[in-house]
N, C-alpha and C positions, 0 to 999 in steps of 0.2 A: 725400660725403654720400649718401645712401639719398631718390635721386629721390623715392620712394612717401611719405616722409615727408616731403618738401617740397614734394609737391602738396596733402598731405594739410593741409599746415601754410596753404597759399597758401588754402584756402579754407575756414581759420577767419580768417587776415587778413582775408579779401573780403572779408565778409561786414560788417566793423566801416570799412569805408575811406569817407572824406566823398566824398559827391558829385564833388568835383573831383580826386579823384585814380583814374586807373583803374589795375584790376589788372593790367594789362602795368607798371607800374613796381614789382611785387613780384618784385624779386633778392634774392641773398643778402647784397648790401651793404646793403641797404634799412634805415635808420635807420628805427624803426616808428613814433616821435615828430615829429620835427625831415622825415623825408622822407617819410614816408606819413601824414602828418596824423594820427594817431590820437591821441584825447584818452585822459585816464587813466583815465576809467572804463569808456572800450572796452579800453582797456589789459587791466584788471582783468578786464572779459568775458574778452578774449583766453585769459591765465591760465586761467582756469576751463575753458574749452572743450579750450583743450590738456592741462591733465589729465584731460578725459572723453576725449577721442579716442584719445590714446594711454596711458591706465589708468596715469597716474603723478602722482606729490603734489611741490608745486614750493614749495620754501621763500622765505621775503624777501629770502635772498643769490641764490636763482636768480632771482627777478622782478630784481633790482635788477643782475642781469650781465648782462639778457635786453635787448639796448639792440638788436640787428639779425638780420636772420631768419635769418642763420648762427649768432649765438648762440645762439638758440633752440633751433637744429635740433642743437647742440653739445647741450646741456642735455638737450632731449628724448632723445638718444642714451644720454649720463653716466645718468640718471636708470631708461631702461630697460634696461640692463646693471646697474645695482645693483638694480633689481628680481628680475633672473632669481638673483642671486648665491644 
């Protein structure tokens, strides 16, 4: 995975993480529901932000595969490789 895009990724999570969870438990295993507290309408933020950051459009099958911050960073990858094509 492409470090620069999972710093880039770790601090659109920050930004949405409840008070009690700090951003040192942002891995690539990290369940973004179930292990990083996020609720679904930070979720949804989430979404948003990451296709302003990395200029790409994420459908309901991506939000709904997008369960830990490797999937993401999977997606994010898939999605800017079909951009360039």
């Amino acid at each position: 995975m492409d470090q620069q895009h999972l710093d880039r990724l770790k601090k659109i999570i920050a930004v949405y993480l409840p008070e009690d969870v700090d951003q040192g438990a942002i891995t690539l295993t990290s369940d973004l529901t179930s292990e990083l507290n996020i609720n679904s309408s930070h979720l949804v933020d989430i979404i948003l932000d990451v296709e302003d950051a990395f200029d790409i459009t994420l459908e309901n099958d991506d939000m709904d595969n997008m369960k830990t911050v490797e999937d993401a960073l999977r997606i994010i990858k898939k999605k800017r490789a079909e951009s360039t094509e």
